[in-house]
N, C-alpha and C positions, 0 to 999 in steps of 0.2 A: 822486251823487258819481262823477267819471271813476275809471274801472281806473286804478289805478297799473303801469305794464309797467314789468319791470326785464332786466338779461342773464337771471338765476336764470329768472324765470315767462313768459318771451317764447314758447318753443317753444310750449309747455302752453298757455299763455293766447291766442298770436295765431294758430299756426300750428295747430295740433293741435285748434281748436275745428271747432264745426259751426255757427255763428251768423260773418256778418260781423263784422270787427274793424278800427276804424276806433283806426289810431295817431298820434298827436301829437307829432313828436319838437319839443322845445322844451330853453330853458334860463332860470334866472331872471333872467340878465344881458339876456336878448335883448327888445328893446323889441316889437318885432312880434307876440311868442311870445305877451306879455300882452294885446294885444289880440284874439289867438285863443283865448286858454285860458276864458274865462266861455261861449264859444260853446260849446266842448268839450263843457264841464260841462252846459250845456243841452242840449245833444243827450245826455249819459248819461242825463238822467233820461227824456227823453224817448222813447228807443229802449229804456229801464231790459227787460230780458230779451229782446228780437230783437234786438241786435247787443250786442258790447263795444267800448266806444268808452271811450277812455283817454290817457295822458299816459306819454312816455318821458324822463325829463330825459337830454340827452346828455351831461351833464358828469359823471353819478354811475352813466351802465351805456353807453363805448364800446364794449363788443363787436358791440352790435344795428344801431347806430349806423355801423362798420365794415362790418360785414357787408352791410349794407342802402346803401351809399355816399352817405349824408346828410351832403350836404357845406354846405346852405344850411336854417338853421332862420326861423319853424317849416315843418315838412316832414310833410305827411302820407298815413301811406299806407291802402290800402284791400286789407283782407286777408281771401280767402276761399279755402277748403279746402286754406290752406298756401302760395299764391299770391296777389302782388300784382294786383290787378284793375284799381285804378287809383291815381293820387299825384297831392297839391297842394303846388304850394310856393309857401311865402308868404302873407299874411293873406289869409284867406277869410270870407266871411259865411254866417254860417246860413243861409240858404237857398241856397246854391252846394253848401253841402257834404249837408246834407240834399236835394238833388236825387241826389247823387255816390251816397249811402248808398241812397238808393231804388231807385235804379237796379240797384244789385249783390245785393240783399236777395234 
């Protein structure tokens, strides 16, 4: 199952870890977001303890959302030792983004 990242757990969870953290900003209104989010979910189990890889809804935690100036979902970034390393936006396929995640591990 993906991390759920919220404003509360984002510092802790995305920024302050030692494992890549791979975030999903999405919403459930957004049609694209649903086609990204089963990929998500497979890559959590499959990285399940060498990365956190998770789901942001931006409609129920703008701070992160502001902060991080995601302006087009789904939007996702690739987070390592507190820094963005790299961002997709827009529906991506398992293997695009599992390259992404290999790459920065």
């Amino acid at each position: 199952m993906a991390f759920e990242f919220t404003d509360t757990n984002f510092q802790e969870s995305a920024l302050e870890g030692d494992k890549l953290s791979v975030v999903d900003f999405w919403a459930e209104w957004c049609g694209p977001c649903r086609l990204v989010g089963p990929v998500i979910e497979e890559l959590a189990k499959d990285y399940d303890g060498k990365a956190t890889i998770g789901k942001l809804n931006v409609d129920h935690n703008p701070e992160v959302s502001m902060k991080y100036g995601v302006r087009s979902i789904p939007t996702i970034l690739f987070i390592k030792n507190g820094e963005i390393v790299d961002k997709h936006v827009g529906t991506a396929t398992k293997a695009t983004l599992e390259q992404k995640i290999t790459a920065h591990m």
